[in-house]
C-alpha positions in Angstrom: -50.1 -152.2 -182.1 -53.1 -151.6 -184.4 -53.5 -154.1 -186.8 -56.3 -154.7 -189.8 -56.6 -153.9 -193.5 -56.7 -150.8 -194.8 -59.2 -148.2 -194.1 -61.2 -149.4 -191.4 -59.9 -146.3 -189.0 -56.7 -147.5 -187.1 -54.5 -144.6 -187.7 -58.4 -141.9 -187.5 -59.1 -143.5 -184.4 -55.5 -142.7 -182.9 -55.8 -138.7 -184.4 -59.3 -138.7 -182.7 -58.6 -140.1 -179.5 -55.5 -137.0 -179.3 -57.7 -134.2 -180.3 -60.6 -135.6 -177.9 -58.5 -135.8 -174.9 -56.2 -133.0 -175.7 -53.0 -134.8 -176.1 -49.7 -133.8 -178.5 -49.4 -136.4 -180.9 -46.2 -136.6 -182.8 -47.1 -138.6 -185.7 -44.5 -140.6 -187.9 -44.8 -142.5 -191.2 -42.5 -145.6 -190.6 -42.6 -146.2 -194.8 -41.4 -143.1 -195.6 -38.6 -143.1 -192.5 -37.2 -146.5 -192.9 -33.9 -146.1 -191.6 -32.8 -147.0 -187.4 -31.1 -143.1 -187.2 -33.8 -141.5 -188.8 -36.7 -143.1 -186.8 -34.3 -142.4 -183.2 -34.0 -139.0 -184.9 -37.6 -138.5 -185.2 -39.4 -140.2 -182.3 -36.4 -140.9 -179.5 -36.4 -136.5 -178.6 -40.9 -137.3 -178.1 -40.6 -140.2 -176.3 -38.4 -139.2 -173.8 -39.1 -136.2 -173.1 -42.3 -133.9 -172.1 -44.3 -130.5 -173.6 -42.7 -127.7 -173.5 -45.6 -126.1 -170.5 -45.4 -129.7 -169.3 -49.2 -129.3 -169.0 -50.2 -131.7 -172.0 -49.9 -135.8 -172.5 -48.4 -136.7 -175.7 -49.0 -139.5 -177.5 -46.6 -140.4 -180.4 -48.1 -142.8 -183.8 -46.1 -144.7 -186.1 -48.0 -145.2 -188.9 -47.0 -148.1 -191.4 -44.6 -150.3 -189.3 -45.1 -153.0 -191.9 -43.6 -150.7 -193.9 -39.9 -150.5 -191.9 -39.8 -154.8 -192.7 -37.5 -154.3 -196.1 -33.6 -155.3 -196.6 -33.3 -151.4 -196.9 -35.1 -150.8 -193.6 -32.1 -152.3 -191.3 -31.8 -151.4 -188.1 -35.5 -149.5 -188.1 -37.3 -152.2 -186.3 -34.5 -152.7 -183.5 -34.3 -148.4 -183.0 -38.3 -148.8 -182.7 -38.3 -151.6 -180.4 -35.2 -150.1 -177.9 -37.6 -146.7 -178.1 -40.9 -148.4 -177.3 -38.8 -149.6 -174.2 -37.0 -146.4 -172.9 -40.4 -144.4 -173.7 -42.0 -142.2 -171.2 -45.2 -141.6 -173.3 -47.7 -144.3 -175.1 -46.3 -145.3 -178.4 -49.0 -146.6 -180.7 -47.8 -148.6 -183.5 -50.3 -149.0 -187.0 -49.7 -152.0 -189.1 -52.1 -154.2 -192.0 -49.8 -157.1 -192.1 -48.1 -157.3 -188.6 -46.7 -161.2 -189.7 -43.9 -160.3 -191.5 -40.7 -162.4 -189.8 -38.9 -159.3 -188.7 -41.6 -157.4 -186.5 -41.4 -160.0 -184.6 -39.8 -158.2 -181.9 -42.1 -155.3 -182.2 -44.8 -158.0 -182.0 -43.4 -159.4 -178.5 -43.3 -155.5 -177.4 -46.6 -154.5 -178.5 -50.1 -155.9 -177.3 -52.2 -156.0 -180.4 -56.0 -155.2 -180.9 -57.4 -156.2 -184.5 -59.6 -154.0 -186.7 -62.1 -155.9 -189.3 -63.1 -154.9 -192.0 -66.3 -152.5 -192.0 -69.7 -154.3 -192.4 -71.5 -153.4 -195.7 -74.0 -151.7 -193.9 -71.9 -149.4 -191.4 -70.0 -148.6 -194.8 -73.8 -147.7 -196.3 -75.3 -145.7 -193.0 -71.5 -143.6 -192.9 -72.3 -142.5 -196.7 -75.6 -141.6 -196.4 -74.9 -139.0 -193.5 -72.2 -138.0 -195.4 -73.8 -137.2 -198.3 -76.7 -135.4 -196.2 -74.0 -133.1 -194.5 -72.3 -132.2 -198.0 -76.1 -131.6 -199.9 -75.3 -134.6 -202.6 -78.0 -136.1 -204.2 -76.9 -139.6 -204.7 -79.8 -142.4 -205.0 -79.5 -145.3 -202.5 -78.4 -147.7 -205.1 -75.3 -146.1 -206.1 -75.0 -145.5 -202.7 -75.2 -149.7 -202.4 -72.8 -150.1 -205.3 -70.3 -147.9 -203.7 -70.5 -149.9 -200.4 -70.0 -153.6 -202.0 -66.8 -152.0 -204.2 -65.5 -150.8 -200.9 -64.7 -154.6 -199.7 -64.7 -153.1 -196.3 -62.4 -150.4 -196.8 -64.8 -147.0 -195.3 -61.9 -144.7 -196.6 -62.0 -145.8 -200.1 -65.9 -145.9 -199.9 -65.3 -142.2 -199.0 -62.9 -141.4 -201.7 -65.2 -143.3 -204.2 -68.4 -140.5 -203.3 -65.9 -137.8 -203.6 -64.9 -138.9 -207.0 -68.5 -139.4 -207.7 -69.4 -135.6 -206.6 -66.9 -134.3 -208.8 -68.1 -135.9 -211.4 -71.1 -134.6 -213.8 -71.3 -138.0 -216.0 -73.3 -141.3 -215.1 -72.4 -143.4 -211.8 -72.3 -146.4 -214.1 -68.8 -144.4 -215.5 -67.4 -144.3 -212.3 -67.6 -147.7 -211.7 -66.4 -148.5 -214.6 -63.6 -146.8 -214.1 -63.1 -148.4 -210.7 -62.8 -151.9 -211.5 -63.1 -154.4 -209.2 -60.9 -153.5 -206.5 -57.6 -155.3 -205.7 -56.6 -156.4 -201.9 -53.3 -157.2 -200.8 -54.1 -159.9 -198.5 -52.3 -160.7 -195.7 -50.3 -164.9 -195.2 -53.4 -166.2 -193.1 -55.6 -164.7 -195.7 -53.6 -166.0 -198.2 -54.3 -169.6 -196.5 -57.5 -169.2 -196.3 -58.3 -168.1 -200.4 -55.9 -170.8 -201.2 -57.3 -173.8 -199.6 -60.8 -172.6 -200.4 -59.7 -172.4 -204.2 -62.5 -174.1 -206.7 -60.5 -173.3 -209.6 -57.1 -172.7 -211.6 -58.2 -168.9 -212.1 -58.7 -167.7 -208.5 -54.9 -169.2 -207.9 -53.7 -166.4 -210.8 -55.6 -163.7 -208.9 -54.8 -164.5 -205.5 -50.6 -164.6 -206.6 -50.9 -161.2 -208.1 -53.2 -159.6 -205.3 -50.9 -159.9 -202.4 -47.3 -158.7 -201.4 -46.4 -162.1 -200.3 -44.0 -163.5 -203.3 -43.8 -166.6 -204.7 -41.7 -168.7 -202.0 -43.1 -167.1 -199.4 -46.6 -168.6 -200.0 -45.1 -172.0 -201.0 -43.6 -171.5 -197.1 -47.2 -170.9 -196.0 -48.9 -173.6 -197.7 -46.8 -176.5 -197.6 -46.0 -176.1 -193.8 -49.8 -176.1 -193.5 -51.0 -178.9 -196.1 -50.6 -181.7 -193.5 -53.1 -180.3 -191.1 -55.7 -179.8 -194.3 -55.7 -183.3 -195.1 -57.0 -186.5 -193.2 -57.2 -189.0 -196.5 -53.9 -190.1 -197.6 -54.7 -190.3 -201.4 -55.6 -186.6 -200.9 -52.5 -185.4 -199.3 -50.3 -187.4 -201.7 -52.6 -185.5 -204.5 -51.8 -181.8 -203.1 -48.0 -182.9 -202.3 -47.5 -184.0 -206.2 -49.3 -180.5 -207.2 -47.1 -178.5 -205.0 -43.9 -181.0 -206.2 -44.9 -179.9 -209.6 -44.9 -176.0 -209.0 -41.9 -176.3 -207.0 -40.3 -178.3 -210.0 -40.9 -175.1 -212.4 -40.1 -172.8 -209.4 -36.8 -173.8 -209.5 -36.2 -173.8 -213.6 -37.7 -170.1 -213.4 -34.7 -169.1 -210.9 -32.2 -171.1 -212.4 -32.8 -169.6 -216.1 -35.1 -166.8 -215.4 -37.7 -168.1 -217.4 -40.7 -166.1 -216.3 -43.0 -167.2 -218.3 -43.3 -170.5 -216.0 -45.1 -168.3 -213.8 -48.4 -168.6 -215.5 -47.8 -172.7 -214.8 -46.9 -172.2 -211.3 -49.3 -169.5 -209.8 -52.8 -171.8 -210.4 -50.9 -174.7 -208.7 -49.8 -173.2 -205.8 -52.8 -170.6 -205.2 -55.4 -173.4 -206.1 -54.2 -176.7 -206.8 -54.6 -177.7 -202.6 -58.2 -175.8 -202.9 -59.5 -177.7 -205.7 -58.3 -181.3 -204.0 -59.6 -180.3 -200.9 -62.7 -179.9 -202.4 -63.4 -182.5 -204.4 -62.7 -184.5 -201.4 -64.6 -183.7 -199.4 -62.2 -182.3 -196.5 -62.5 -180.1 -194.4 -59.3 -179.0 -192.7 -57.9 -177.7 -189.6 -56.6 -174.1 -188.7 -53.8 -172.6 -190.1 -50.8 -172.2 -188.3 -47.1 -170.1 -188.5 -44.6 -172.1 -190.8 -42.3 -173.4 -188.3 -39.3 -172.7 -191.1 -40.1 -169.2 -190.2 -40.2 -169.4 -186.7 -36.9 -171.0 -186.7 -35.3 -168.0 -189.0 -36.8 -166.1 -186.2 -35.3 -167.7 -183.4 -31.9 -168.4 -185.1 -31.9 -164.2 -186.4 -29.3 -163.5 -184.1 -26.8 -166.2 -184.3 -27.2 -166.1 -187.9 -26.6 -162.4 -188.1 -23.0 -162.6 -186.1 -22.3 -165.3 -188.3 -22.5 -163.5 -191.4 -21.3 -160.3 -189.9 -18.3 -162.5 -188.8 -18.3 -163.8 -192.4 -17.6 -160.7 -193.8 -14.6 -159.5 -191.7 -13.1 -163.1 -192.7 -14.1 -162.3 -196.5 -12.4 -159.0 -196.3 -9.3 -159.9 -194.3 -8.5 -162.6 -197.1 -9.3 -161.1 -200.1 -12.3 -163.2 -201.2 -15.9 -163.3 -201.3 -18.3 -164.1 -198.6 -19.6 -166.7 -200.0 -16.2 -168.4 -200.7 -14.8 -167.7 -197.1 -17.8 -169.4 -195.6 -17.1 -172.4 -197.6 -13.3 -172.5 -197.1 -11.9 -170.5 -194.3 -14.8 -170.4 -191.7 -15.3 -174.1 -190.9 -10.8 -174.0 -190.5 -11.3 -171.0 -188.3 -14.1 -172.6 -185.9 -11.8 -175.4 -185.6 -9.0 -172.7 -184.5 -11.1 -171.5 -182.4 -12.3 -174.3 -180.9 -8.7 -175.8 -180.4 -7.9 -173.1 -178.1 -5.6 -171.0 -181.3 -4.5 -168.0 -179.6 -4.4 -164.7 -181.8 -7.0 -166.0 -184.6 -9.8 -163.7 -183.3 -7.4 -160.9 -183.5 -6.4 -161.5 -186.6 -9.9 -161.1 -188.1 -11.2 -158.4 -185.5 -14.4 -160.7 -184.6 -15.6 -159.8 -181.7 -16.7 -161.9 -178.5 -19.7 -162.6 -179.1 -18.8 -163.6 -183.1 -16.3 -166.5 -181.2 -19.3 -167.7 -179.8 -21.4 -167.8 -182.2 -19.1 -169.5 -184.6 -18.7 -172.1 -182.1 -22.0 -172.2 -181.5 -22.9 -173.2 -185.0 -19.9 -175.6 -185.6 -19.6 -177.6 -182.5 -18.9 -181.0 -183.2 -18.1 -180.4 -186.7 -14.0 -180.1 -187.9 -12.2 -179.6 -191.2 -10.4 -183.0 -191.1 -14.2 -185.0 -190.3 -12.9 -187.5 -193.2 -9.5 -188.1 -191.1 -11.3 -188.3 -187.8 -13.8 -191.3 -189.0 -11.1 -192.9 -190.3 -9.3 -193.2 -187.4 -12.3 -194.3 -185.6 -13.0 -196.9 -187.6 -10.5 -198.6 -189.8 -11.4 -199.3 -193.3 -12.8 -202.8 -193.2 -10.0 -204.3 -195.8 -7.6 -203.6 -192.7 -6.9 -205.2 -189.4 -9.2 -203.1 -186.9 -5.7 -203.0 -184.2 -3.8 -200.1 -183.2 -1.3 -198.6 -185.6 2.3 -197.3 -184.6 2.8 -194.3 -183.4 4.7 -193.2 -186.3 2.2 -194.1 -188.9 -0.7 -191.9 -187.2 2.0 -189.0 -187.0 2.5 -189.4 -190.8 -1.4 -189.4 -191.8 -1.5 -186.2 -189.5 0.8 -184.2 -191.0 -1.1 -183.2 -194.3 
């Protein structure tokens, strides 16, 4: 798995490698075939089997894995990883933000080799020969100015001197054009602009450069703040800032009031930054929110609990969301009693039962009943009652 921001030649250096060495490469873009039968359509025929002359290596790239990460992407990263397994021929897998929770898997598959982002310089030398090979007459300072807009990025430093060529105006027009460039940045990059914040504006920016929403960098930060902070009175500072956002956070999804956004983004993106710099701290390294390293462990036994869910929903006429509540804790308990036919009736399968006992071991429907008759209310005698009485309180 190649990982690193965009354009710094993970996917070129796969395409030269093939032509170099004279290898087939089958070449997929994972964003654009997002679904687990399309992608077993498209690479499971390459990787299992060989040329036609059977005289050439193949090599097969998936471009864009981060791309296969959405709701609508399911199965696509569990048809990639059973493929990377079964394969006969190297699979090379291209990624900028390899983090997201469910590549995980593809993560534990893959060995992965990070690409930086271009120095300035390299950027500079690689536009100079270019524009030598293609006769342009560009001075050296636009040359410069091209380079320190890239950010790193040598293929949109490219793209920027073709634009250039094809255009007969003044430089300066181009780069107005340009802007300032945008990068989506990745969670640990995300840490790192967040906590080095020195003011309210660079938390608007940072909110709406990167793909990461709202509650998924309130995950990052918070499960990081304690390791940024060594003086109480500025952790207690940060922790009120980020109580604060998560305060308006919560009115925004309640009543969709988007305009709260403008409050929350400068607290969460650079409220920790500016604390931790006026005092003086100097943190720790950032590490993965153990939140999301339990949603990663717990992936499968919460996805045959909801698939479970949803044959109870539709069995009894009701909404997930309503059967979880008020028939699945009555049917762990069936379940757990030994109830013969109740796993029948709602077609779960084997490994369903077990994850639904899994989950609600030592809990039952009647826990009120239970404590009760482990302790007696303290207004009554704490001695045994008759026989009768207990079969009476059992029958409801």
């Amino acid at each position: 798995m190649l990982v690193g921001p965009p354009g710094v030649g993970k996917t070129s250096l796969v395409l030269a490698y093939a032509n170099e060495y004279r290898w087939d490469l089958v070449e997929v873009n994972a964003s654009d075939e997002r679904s687990g039968e399309r992608l077993k359509a498209l690479v499971g025929a390459s990787a299992s089997q060989t040329t036609i002359a059977g005289t050439r290596k193949r090599i097969i790239l998936v471009d864009e894995v981060d791309g296969i990460a959405g709701k609508e992407s399911a199965g696509g990263v569990a048809v990639l990883s059973s493929l990377i397994r079964m394969s006969r021929v190297p699979i090379v897998l291209v990624a900028n933000d390899p983090w997201d929770p469910r590549l995980a898997p593809l993560r534990e598959l893959a060995p992965m080799i990070k690409f930086s982002k271009v120095r300035k310089d390299e950027v500079l030398r690689h536009l100079k020969v270019i524009a030598e090979k293609e006769g342009l007459e560009v001075d050296e300072e636009t040359l410069k100015e091209i380079s320190e807009r890239a950010e790193g990025d040598m293929r949109a430093a490219i793209n920027d001197l073709q634009l250039l060529s094809s255009m007969s105006a003044n430089p300066s027009l181009l780069f107005s054009y340009l802007g300032e460039r945008d990068r989506e940045k990745n969670a640990f990059d995300v840490l790192a602009a967040v906590f080095g914040a020195k003011k309210a504006t660079e938390g608007r920016q940072l909110t709406m450069n990167t793909e990461l929403d709202l509650d998924q960098i309130f995950t990052w930060v918070y499960d990081n703040v304690f390791k940024q902070y060594q003086k109480p009175a500025a952790l207690a500072e940060t922790l009120k800032i980020l109580a604060d956002a998560d305060h308006h956070h919560a009115r925004l999804k309640r009543y969709q009031m988007w305009s709260l956004t403008r409050y929350i983004t400068p607290l969460v993106g650079a409220g920790p930054g500016i604390v931790k710099t006026a005092s003086g701290e100097r943190g720790a390294g950032f590490e993965f929110p153990s939140k999301i390293r339990f949603m990663q462990q717990t992936r499968e036994l919460r996805s045959r609990i909801e698939e479970a869910t949803a044959k109870i929903a539709a069995k009894s006429k009701m909404s997930r969301v309503k059967a979880a509540i008020e028939m699945l804790p009555y049917v762990a308990e069936m379940l757990r009693r030994g109830e013969q036919g109740i796993s029948a009736h709602y077609g779960l399968s084997p490994d369903e039962v077990q994850a639904i006992k899994t989950v609600f071991s030592g809990r039952t429907t009647t826990g009120g009943l239970e404590r009760e008759r482990a302790a007696p209310p303290k207004h009554e005698p704490a001695t045994p009652r008759p026989r009768t009485t207990r079969a009476r309180r059992r029958s409801p």
